[in-house]
N, C-alpha and C positions, 0 to 999 in steps of 0.2 A: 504493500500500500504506500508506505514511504517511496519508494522509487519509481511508485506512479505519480506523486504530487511532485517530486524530485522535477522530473522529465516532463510535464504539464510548466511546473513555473521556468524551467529555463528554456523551455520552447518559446514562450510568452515573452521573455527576456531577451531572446534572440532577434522572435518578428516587432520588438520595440527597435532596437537597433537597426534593424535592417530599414524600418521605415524612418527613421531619424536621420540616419544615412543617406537614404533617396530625399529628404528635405532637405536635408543639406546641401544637396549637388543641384538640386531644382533651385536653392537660395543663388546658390552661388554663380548657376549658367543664366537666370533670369536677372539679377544683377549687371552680369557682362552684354548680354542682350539689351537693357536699358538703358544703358550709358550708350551703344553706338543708334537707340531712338534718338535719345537727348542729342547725341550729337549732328543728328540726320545723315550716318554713315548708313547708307542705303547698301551698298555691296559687302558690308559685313554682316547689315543684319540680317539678309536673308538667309546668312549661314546657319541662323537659329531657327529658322520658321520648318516648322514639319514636311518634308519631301512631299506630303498632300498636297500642300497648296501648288506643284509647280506641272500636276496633273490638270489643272485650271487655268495658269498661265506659268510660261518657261520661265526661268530663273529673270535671265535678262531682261522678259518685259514687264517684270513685277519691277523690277529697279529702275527701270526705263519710267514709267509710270509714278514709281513712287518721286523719283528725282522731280519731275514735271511738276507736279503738284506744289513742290516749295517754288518755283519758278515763278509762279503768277507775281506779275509786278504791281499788283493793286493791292496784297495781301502779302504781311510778312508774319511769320509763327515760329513758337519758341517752344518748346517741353519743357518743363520741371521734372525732375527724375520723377519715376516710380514707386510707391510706395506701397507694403504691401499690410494689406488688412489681415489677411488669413490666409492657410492652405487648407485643403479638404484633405481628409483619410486619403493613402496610395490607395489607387483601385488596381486589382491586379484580377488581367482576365488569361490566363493563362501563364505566358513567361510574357507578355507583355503590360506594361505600367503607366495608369494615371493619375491626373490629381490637377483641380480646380486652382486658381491663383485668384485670388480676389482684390483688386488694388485699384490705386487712385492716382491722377496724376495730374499736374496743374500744364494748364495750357495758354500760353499770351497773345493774343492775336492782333496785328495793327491794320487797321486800312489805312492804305495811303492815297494820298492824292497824284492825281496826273501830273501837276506841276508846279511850282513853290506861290501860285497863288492863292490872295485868298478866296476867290470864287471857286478854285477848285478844291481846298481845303470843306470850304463849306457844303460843296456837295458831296463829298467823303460823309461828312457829318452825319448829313441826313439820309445815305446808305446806310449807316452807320445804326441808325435808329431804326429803321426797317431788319434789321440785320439780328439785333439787338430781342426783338419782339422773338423772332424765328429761334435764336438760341435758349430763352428763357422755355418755350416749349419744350425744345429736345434736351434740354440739358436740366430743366427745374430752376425756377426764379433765383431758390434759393446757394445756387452753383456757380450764377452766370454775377462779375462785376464788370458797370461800363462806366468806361471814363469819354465821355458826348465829347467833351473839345480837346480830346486827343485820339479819337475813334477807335479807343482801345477796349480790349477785352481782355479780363482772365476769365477762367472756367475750369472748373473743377470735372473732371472727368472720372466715373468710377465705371468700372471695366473689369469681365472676368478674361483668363488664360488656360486654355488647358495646357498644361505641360505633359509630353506626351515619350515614353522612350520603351521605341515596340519593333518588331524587326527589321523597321525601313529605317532605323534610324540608328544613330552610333554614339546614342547618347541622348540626354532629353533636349525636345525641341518643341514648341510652341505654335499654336493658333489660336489666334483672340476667340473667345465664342458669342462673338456676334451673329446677328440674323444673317446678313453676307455670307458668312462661313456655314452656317448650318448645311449645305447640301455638301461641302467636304467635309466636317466631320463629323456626319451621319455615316459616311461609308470606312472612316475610318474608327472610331470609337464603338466598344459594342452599346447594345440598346440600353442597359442597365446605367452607363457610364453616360451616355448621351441625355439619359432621362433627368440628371441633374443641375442644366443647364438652366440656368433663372433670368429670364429678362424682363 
């Protein structure tokens, strides 16, 4: 009887560590992942993103794409690192491994104007204000701050992550679980792991 409670608590004691472990390397690669968002290092961060996503678009024109989007010259945007609220329990569906990221991260957004005057300033403005209305909806009143005569925003952005390391992969990699992503990882996540996804 002893060396059935023996062997029960240090089994118990093992799948602790084993899962501390995999928090650990999900703390530590989602970290390194964060810093090249913050940085808008596009061509390293797709190194992090799950080989799913490149089933939807190749490598190059997620970068190609994503580069573009800081481009626009009427709009400049900044990241605050990442922060992270919680992890959910490793789900483990075979020899493969997940787990929810829950986190939060500050975003600055400037509209600019066409040209250093001030009727273009001012119509920045009152983009600005139309603009303003649309973020408080998607994002909650209480997320979104505007500064009117400098046509700036911060916004508070909370965001889940599954980190994911399964045999397409050579270690954990990530896909936001946004609505956008739902048809890749529905085929890749099993249904138990996908059924936890909160928006």
């Amino acid at each position: 009887m002893k060396n059935i409670v023996l062997f029960c608590l240090l089994a118990l004691a093992s799948t602790n560590l084993f899962s501390q472990s995999d928090k650990d390397a999900i703390l530590q690669t989602f970290s390194e992942y964060s810093t090249h968002v913050v940085d808008k290092n596009n061509a390293k961060l797709v190194e992090y993103l799950h080989p799913g996503m490149f089933e939807i678009a190749p490598k190059k024109m997620l970068i190609e794409m994503m580069d573009k989007a800081f481009e626009d010259p009427s709009i400049a945007m900044s990241f605050g690192a990442m922060r992270i609220d919680s992890l959910s329990d490793i789900m483990i569906d075979e020899a493969n491994k997940y787990c929810l990221i829950y986190h939060n991260f500050d975003l600055k957004m400037d509209m600019l104007p066409s040209n250093d005057s001030e009727e273009a300033m001012n119509e920045t403005r009152e983009g600005a204000v139309y603009a303003y209305e649309f973020m408080q909806q998607a994002y909650g009143e209480e997320n979104v701050e505007f500064d009117k005569e400098n046509a700036s925003f911060k916004i508070l952005i909370t965001s889940q992550t599954f980190a994911i390391n399964d045999d397409k992969t050579d270690g954990w990699k990530f896909i936001e679980a946004k609505k956008e992503a739902h048809i890749i990882l529905e085929n890749i996540l099993p249904a138990n792991v996908f059924s936890i996804v909160q928006e």
